[in-house]
C-alpha positions in Angstrom: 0.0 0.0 0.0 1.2 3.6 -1.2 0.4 6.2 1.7 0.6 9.9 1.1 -0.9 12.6 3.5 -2.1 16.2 2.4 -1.8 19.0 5.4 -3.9 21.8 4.8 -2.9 25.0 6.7 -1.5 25.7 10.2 -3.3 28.1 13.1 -1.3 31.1 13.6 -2.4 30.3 17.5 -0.3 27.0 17.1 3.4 26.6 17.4 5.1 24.8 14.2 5.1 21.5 16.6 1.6 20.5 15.5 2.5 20.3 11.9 6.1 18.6 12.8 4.4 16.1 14.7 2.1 15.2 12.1 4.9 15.2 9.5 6.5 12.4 12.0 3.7 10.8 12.8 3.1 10.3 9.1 6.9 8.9 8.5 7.0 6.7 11.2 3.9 5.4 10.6 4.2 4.6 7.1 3.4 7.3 4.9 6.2 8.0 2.1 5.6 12.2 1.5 3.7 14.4 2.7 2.4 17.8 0.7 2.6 21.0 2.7 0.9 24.2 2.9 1.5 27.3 4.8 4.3 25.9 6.7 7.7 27.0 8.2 10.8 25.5 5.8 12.7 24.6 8.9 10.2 21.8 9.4 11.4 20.5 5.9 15.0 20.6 7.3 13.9 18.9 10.7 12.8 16.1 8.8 15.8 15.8 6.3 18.2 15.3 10.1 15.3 12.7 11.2 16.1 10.7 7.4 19.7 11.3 8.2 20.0 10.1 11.5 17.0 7.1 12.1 16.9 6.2 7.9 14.0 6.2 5.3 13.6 8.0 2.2 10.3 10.2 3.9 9.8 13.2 1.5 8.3 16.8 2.3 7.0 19.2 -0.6 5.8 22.5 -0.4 2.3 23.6 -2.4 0.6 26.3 -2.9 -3.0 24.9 -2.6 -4.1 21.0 -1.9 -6.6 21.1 -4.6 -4.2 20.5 -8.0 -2.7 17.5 -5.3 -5.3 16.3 -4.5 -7.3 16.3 -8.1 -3.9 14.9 -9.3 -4.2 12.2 -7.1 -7.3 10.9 -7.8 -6.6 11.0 -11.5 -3.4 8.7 -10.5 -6.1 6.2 -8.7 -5.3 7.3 -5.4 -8.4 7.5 -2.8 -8.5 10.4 -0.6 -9.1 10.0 2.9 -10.2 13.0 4.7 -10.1 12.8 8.8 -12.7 14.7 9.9 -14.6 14.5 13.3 -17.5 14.5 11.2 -17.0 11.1 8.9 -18.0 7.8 9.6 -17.0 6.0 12.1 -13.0 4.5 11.8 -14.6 0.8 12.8 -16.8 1.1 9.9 -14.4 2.4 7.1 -11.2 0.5 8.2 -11.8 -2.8 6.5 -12.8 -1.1 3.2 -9.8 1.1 3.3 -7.3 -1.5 3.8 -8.0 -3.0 0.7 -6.9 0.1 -1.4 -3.5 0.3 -2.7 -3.1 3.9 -2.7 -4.2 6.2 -0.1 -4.0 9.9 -0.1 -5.0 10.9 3.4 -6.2 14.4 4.1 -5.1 16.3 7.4 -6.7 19.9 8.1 -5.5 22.3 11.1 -8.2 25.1 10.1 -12.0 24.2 9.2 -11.4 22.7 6.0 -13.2 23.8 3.0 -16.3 21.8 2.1 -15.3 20.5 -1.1 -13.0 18.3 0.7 -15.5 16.4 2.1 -16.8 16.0 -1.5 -13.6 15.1 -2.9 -13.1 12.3 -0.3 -13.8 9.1 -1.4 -13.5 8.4 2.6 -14.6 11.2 5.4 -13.5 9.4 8.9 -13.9 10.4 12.1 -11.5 8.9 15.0 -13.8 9.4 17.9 -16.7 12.1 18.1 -15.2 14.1 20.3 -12.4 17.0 19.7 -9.2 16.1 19.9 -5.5 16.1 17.7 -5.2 15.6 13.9 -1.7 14.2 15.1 -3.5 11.2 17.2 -6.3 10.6 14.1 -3.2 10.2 11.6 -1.9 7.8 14.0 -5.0 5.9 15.1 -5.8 5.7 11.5 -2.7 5.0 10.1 -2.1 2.0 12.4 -5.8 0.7 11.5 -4.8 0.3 8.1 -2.0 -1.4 8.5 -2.7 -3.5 11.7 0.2 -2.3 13.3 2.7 -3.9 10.2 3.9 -0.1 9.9 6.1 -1.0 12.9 8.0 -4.1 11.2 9.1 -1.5 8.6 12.8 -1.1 8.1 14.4 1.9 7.3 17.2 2.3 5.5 20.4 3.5 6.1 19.9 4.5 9.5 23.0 6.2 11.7 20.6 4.5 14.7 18.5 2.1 15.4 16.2 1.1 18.2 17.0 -2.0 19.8 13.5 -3.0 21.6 14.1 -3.7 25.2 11.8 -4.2 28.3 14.3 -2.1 30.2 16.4 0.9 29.5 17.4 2.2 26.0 19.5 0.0 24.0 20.7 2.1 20.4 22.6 0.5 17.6 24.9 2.8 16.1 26.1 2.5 12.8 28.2 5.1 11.5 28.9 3.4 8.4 25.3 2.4 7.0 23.8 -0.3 5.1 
């Protein structure tokens, strides 16, 4: 499965850590790009150190607007999924979801405009109740992908995370794969 996220916007109210986090969120949990609007470059640099240091190929680009994406998108077969509060409920749409094999997955900071929720071949809600775009993407991402996402390899990692029940335990390698 192909995973892409669109994020539309950024609240002036909000530091730049929202949209970071999502960007992580959405590279650690599987996604290979995600499209940008409105955002501070540094987060594009942040990201590049993350590739750098922990491995993967995870790609940001800057647009201007998420509607030629997002039309371009569907014209490539992708199907958008927009996380809305509003949409139906995550344990209904999961199954259908999983067997695409190219999601574009729509992330909004502001009220989104309404033709999003036309575009969307998929309007999902995580929960009814208000809470972070940055735990949707996650909750839905690992839906999707019943938790395989965390098998990945990435590579050419500086570090790696050993697992351990206690303590940290981080493979260095300095020369790469």
């Amino acid at each position: 499965m192909v995973i892409e996220v669109v994020r539309i916007g950024q609240r002036l109210v909000r530091d730049d850590r929202v949209t970071t986090h999502v960007a992580l969120v959405s590279r650690a949990f599987g996604a290979e790009r995600i499209f940008m609007t409105e955002i501070n470059p540094e987060i594009k640099d942040t990201l590049g150190k993350i590739n750098d240091t922990w491995g993967g190929s995870f790609e940001i680009e800057f647009i201007d607007s998420w509607k030629p994406i997002v039309k371009k998108k569907k014209e490539e077969g992708f199907k958008i999924v927009h996380l809305s509060m509003y949409g139906e409920k995550i344990n209904d749409a999961q199954e259908e979801i999983r067997k695409e094999e190219k999601l574009l997955i729509v992330v909004g900071a502001e009220k989104v405009p309404r033709e999003i929720y036309e575009l969307a071949d998929y309007n999902v809600g995580v929960g009814s109740q208000p809470h972070s775009e940055i735990s949707a993407l996650a909750i839905l991402l690992d839906r999707i992908q019943k938790g395989q996402q965390f098998e990945k390899e990435f590579p050419n990692a500086k570090r790696k995370i050993i697992p351990t029940k206690t303590g940290k335990n981080v493979q260095v390698n300095e020369t790469r794969d």
